[in-house]
N, C-alpha and C positions, 0 to 999 in steps of 0.2 A: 146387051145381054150376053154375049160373047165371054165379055170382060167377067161378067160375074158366075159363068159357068167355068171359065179356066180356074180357079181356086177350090169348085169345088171339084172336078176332075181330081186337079192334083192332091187333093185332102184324101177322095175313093181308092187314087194309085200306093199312098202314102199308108193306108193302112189295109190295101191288100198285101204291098209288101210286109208289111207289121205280122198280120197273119199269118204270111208265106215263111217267115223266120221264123214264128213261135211255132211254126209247124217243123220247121227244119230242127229247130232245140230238142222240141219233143224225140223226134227217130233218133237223136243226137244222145240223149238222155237215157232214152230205154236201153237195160242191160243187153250187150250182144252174148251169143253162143260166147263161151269159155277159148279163147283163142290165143295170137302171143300176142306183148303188150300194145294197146293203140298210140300210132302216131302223136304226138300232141297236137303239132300242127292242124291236122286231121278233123280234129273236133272243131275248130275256128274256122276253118276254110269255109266251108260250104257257105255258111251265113255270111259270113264278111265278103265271100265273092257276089255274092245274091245281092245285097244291100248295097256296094259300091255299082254293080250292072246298074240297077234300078234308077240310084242318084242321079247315074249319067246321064239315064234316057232323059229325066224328068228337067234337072235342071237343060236339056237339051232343046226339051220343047214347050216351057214356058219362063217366062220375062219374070225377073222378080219385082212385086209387087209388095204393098204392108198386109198385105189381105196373109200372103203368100209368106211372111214373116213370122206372123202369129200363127198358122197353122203348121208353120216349122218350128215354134216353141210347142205347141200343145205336140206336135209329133216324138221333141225328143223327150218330151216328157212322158209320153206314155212308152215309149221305147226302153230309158231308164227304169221304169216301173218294170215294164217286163224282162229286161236281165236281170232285177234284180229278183223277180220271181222265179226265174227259170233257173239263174247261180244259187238260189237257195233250196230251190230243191233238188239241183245236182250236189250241192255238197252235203248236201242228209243222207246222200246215198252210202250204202257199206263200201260198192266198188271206190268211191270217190274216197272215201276214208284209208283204203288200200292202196290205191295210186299214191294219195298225199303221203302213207309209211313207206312206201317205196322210197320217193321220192327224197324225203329225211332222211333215210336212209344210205342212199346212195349221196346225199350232200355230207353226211358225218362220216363217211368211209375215204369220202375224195378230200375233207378236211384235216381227215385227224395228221395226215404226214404234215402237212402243211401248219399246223399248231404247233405242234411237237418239235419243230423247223425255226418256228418263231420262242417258243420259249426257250431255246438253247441259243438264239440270239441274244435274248432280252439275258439271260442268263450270265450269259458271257460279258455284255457290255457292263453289266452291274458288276461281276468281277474286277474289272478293267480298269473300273470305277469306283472301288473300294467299297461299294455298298451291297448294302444284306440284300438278298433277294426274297422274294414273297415266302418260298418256303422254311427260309431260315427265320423270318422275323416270326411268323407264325411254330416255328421251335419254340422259338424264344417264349413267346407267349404262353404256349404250353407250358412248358414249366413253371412259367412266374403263376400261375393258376395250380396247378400243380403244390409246388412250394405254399400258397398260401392255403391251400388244404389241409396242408403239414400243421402247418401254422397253428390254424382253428382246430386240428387234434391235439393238438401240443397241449396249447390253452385250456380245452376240452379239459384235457389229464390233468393237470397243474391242479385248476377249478375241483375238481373234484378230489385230489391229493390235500387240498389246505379244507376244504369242507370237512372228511375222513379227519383228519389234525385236531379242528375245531371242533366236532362233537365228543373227540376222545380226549379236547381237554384237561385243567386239572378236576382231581378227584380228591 
C-alpha cells in the first residue's frame, strides 16, 4: 500500500507546486506602480527558483517508478499548457508591448553602427573587386526603367504623329 500511496503523494506535491507558479505568474503579470524599468531576470527568478526547490525535495524522497513516469509526462504536460497560457496573456499586455518597443529599440540603436560598419566593408571589398555594388546596380536599373519610359512615350508620340499623317492624308 505504501508503494501505491508514494505516486500519488508525488502527483498532490507536483501540482501544488503547479499551483504555487501559476500563482507566482499571476503577481508576476499584474501591472506594478509606474516605477524605473524591471529587471528582466527578475520576472523568471522567482518561479524557476520555486520549481527547481521543489524537484529537488521530490526527486529526493522518492524512487523512480513507471507509475512515477507517467505522472511526470501528464505534469510537464500541463505545465507547458500553463506557460503557454500565462506567455500569452503576458504578451496581450500594453506594458509587454512597451518593453518589447523598448527593446527593438534599443537592438536597432546598438545595430545600426554596427551595419553601417559592415556595409562600408562589403563596399569596399566589392571595389577591390571590381564589382558594382547593391547601390550601383540598382542605379543602373533605375535608369534602364527610366529609359524604357522614354521609350513608350517616344513610341506613344511617333503613333500618334503617323495616325495625325494618315487621316490628313490625300485629298
Amino acid at each position: 500500500m505504501a508503494d501505491a500511496a508514494a505516486p500519488n503523494q508525488l502527483f498532490e506535491q507536483w501540482r501544488k507546486q503547479f499551483e504555487e507558479g501559476a500563482q507566482a505568474w499571476a503577481r508576476l503579470v499584474t501591472p506594478p506602480a509606474p516605477a524605473a524599468p524591471p529587471d528582466p531576470t527578475a520576472f523568471w527568478r522567482p518561479v524557476l527558483d520555486q520549481g527547481v526547490q521543489t524537484w529537488a525535495k521530490l526527486f529526493a524522497q522518492t524512487p523512480a517508478t513507471p507509475e512515477l513516469l507517467t505522472q511526470w509526462k501528464q505534469f510537464l504536460d500541463q505545465w507547458i499548457e500553463a506557460w503557454s497560457k500565462v506567455l500569452g496573456q503576458t504578451m496581450g499586455t500594453e506594458q509587454f508591448a512597451k518593453l518589447m518597443g523598448q527593446s527593438l529599440d534599443q537592438f536597432l540603436v546598438a545595430q545600426g553602427p554596427i551595419k553601417k560598419a559592415a556595409d562600408q566593408q562589403v563596399e569596399q571589398a566589392l571595389q577591390a573587386l571590381n564589382l558594382p555594388s547593391r547601390s550601383q546596380v540598382t542605379a543602373v536599373a533605375k535608369q534602364i526603367v527610366e529609359l524604357e519610359e522614354r521609350i513608350e512615350r517616344l513610341e506613344d508620340t511617333i503613333t500618334a504623329a503617323l495616325r495625325r499623317l494618315g487621316d490628313q492624308g490625300p485629298r
